[in-house]
C-alpha positions in Angstrom: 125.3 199.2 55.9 128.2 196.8 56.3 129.4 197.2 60.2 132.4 196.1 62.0 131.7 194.9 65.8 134.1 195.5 69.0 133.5 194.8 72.4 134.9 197.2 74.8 135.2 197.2 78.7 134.4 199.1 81.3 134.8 199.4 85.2 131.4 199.3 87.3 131.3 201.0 90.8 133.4 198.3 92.4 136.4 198.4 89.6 135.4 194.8 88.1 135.5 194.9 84.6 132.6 194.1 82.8 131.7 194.4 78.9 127.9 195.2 79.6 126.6 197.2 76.7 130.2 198.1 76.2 130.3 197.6 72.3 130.4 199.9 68.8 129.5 199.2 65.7 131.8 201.0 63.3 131.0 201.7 59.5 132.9 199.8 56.9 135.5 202.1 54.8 134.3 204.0 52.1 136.6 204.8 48.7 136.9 208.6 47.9 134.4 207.7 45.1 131.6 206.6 47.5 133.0 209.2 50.3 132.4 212.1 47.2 128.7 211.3 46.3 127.5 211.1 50.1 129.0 214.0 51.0 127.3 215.6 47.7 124.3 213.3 48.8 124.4 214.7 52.6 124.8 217.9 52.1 121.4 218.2 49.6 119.4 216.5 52.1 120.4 219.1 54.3 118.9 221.9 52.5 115.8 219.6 51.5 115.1 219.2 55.4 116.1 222.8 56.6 118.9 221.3 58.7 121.9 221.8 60.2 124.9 219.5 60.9 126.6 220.0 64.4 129.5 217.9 64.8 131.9 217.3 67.6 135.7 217.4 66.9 136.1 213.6 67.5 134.1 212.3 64.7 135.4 211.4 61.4 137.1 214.1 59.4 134.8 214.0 56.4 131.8 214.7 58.9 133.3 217.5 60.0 133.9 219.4 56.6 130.8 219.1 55.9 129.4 220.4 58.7 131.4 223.4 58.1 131.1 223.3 54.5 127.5 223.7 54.7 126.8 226.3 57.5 127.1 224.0 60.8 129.9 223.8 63.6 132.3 221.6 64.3 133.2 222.1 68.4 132.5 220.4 71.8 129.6 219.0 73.3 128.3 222.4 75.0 128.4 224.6 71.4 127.1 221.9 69.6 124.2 222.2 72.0 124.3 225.9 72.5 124.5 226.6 68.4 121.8 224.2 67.7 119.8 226.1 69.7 120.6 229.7 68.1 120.5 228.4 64.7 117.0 228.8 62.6 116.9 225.5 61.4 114.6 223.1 63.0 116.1 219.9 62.6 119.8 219.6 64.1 121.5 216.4 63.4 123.9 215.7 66.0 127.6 214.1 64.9 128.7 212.7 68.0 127.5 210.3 70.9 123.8 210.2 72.5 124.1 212.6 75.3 125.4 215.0 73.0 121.9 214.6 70.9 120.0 214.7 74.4 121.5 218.0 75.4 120.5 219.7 72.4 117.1 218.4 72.7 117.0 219.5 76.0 117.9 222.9 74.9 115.9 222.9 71.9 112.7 221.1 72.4 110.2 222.6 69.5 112.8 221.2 66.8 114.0 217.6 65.5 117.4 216.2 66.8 118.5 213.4 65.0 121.5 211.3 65.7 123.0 208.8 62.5 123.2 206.3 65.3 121.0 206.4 68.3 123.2 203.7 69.6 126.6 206.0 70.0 127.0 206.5 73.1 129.7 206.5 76.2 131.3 205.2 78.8 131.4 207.6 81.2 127.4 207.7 80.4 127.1 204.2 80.8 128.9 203.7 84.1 126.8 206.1 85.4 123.3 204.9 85.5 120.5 207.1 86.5 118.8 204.7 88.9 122.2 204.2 91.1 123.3 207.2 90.9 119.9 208.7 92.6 120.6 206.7 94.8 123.8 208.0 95.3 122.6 210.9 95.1 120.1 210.4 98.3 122.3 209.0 100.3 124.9 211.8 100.6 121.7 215.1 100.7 124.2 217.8 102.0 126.0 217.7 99.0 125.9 219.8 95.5 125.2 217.6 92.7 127.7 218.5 90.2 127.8 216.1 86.8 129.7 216.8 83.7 128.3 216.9 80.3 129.5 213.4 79.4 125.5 212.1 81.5 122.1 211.0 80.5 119.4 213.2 80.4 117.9 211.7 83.5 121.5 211.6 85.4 121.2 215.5 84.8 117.8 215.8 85.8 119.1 214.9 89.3 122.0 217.2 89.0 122.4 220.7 90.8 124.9 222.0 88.2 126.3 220.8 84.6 129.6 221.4 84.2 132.0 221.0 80.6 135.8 220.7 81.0 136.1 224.4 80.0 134.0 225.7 83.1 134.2 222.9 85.9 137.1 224.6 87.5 135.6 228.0 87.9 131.9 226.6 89.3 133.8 224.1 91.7 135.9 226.9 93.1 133.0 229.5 93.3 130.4 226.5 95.1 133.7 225.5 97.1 134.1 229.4 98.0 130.7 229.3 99.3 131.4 226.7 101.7 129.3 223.7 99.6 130.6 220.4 99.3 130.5 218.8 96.2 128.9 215.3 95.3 131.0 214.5 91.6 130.1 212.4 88.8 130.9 210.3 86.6 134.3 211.0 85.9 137.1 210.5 88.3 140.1 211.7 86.8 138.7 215.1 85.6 136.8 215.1 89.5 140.4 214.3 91.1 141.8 217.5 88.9 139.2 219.9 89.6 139.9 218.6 93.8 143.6 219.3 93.3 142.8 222.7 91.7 140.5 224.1 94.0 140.8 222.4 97.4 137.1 221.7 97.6 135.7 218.9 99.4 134.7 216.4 96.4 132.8 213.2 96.5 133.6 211.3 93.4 131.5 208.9 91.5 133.9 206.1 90.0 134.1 206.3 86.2 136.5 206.8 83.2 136.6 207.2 79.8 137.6 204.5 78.0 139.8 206.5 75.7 141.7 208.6 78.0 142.2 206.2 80.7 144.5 204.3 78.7 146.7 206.9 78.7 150.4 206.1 80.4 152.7 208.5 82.0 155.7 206.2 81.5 155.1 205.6 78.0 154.4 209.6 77.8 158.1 210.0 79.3 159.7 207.5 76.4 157.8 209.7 73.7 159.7 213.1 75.2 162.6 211.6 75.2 162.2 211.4 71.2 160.7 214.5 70.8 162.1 216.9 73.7 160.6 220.2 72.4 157.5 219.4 71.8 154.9 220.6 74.1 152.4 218.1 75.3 148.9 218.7 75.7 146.3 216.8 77.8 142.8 216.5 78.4 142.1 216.4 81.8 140.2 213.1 81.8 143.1 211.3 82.0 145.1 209.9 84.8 147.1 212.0 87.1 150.6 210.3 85.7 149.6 211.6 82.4 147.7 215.6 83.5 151.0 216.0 85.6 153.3 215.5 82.4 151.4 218.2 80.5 152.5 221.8 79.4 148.7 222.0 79.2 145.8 220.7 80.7 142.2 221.5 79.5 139.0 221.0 77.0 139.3 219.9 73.5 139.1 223.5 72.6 141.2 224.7 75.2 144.0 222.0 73.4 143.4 223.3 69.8 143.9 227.0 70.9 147.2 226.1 72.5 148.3 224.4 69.0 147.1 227.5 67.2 148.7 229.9 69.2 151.8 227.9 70.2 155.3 228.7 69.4 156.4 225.3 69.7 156.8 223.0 66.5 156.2 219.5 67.6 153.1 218.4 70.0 151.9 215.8 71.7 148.3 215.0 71.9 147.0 213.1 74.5 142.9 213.4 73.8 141.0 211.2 71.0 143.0 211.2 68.1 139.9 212.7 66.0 140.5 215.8 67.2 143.9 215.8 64.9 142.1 216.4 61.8 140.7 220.2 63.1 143.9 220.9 64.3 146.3 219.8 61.3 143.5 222.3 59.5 143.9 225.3 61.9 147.9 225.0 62.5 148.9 223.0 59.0 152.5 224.3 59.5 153.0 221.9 63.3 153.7 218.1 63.7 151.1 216.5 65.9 152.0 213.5 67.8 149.1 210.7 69.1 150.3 210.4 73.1 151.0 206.8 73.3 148.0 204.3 75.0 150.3 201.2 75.4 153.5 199.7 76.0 156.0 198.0 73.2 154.3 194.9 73.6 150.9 195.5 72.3 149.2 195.3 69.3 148.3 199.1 69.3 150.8 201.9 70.3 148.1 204.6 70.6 144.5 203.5 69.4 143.0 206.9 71.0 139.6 206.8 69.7 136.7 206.5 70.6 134.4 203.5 69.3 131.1 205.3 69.6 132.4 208.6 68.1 133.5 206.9 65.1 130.2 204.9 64.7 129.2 208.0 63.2 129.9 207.8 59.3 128.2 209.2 55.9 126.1 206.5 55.2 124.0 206.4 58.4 124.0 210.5 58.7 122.7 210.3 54.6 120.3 207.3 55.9 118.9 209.7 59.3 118.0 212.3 57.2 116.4 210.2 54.5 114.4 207.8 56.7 114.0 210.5 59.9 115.9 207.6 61.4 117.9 208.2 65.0 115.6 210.8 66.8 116.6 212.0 70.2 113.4 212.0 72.6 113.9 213.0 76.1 110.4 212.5 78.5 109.5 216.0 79.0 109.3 216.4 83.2 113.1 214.9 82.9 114.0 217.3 80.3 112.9 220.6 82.3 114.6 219.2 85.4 117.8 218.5 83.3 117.4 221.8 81.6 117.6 223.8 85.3 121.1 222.7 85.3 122.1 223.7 82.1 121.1 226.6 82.6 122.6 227.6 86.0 126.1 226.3 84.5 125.4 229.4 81.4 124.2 231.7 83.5 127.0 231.3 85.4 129.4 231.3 82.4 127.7 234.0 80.9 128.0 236.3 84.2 131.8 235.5 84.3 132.6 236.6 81.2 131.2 239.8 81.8 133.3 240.5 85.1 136.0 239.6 83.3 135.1 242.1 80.4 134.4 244.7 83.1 137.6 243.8 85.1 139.5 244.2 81.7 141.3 240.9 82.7 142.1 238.8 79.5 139.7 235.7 79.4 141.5 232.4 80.8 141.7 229.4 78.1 139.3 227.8 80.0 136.1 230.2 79.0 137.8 232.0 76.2 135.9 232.5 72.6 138.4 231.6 70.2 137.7 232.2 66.0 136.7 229.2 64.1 137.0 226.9 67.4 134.1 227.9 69.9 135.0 227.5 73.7 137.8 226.9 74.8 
């Protein structure tokens, strides 16, 4: 498969930039002849293999029809996991990046996860390595372990609690309500908003994403100026100049639920731009807008995508499933010490809803269930 290289880089723990292990390799463009017969292709080794396709809403567009075209899910990182695991098949193949692979592996250990490029993975995984951050980790003991979803499966296995970006808020404020103090990783923007939000005493990890922390407030402001009624909506992984411009902070369903149900005409989008294609499918009547990444003197207005996301393509997922290339192993004592805090963050998720129910409150963004987009 012809493959385009790009280095990337990233911040260690001491903010020096560094482009270790930093890099994608994209999938060459494909005509709509070529795109036609390995969708057709894709989706017949599907049925040949008793598989599934779960896909995550930043991947290439074509991925993600067929996913839904053949009986998967397009959503975040926690339903892809979650519906892997409720679905019959027993092979999932996992659109997305590598920790999205592990988790459902880690959830679903008697079946097959394959991935159409082992090598997909992230930044906010890779700046958080599992030997450091145990040590991290020992050094601060009187401290709830709280790590997102974007972590290895051995960063997890370390972990108290998983959180996503649709439930951190609620377990931070319950574990803060309890009096715990909360040790944070990786990422430190979405860590900084959760601390603002809930007033709990947060020890944060130092990483980023590499696609929302080039987000710019400023340039945000310019972009209003041409568009003053649209609403803009923001993921809160990225900076504080950019969450405290938004009409709406929160997950990537959270984001496609407030286009759905919006009144407003025009929006601006300030997560990775893949997430566009599911939206301009759910709301096809509203003008999305990328948030802008840069100023007017670079080569790239907004480039908001992420290079391991779109290493995912038709070829590779066609080649996975006819080679049983790019399966996810996970060493099983990690993945039953990962899986503990998986499972406290649903239990947890699961309870709420049903005080809510009981309470007859309507269900916030952030945990809501929302028709033909998952969690929210």
């Amino acid at each position: 498969m012809t493959q385009v290289l790009f280095d990337y880089t990233r911040q260690d723990a001491q903010g020096d930039s560094c482009t270790a292990h930093a890099w994608a390799k994209v999938p060459a463009p494909l005509n709509p002849s070529q795109r036609q017969a390995l969708k057709a292709r894709a989706a017949e080794l599907l049925r040949q293999h008793n598989a599934v396709l779960v896909a995550h809403y930043y991947v290439d567009g074509d991925l993600q029809d067929l996913a839904l075209e053949t009986g998967g899910i397009v959503s975040d990182s926690l339903e892809m996991a979650r519906f892997g695991r409720d679905h019959a098949a027993q092979t999932l193949v996992v659109a997305g990046v590598r920790f999205m692979g592990e988790s459902a592996k880690i959830l679903s250990p008697e079946k097959r996860v394959l991935m159409p490029d082992l090598d997909a993975t992230c930044s906010l995984d890779l700046g958080c390595p599992a030997d450091e951050f145990a040590a991290f980790c020992d050094a601060h003991p009187d401290r709830q372990v709280v790590v997102y979803a974007n972590t290895s499966a051995a960063v997890k296995a370390r972990a108290d609690w998983m959180v996503t970006s649709s439930c951190a808020l609620e377990i931070v404020a319950d574990l803060h309500a309890k009096g715990q103090k909360i040790l944070w990783a990786p990422d430190r923007h979405l860590g900084r908003y959760i601390q603002e939000q809930t007033g709990a005493d947060m020890l944060m990890w130092n990483g980023a994403c590499i696609v929302h922390d080039e987000f710019k407030g400023l340039e945000l402001d310019l972009l209003r100026e041409q568009h003053p009624g649209a609403m803009v909506l923001v993921h809160p992984e990225s900076p504080k100049s950019v969450v405290d411009k938004a009409d709406v902070v929160g997950s990537t369903s959270a984001l496609i639920k407030a286009v759905v149900e919006g009144t407003a005409q025009e929006y601006i989008v300030a997560t990775d731009n893949g997430i566009l294609h599911r939206m301009r499918q759910l709301a096809p009547g509203k003008t999305l807008i990328e948030a802008p990444t840069a100023g007017n003197s670079a080569t790239c207005k907004s480039c908001a995508h992420c290079p391991w996301m779109a290493m995912n393509g038709l070829q590779n997922l066609v080649d996975c499933l006819e080679q049983g290339l790019g399966e996810i192993h996970i060493e099983e004592a990690i993945r039953v010490e990962a899986l503990g805090c998986i499972d406290r963050m649903l239990d947890f998720t699961a309870a709420l809803k049903v005080r809510q129910a009981r309470a007859q409150a309507p269900v916030p963004a952030a945990g809501s269930l929302v028709p033909g987009i998952g969690a929210a």
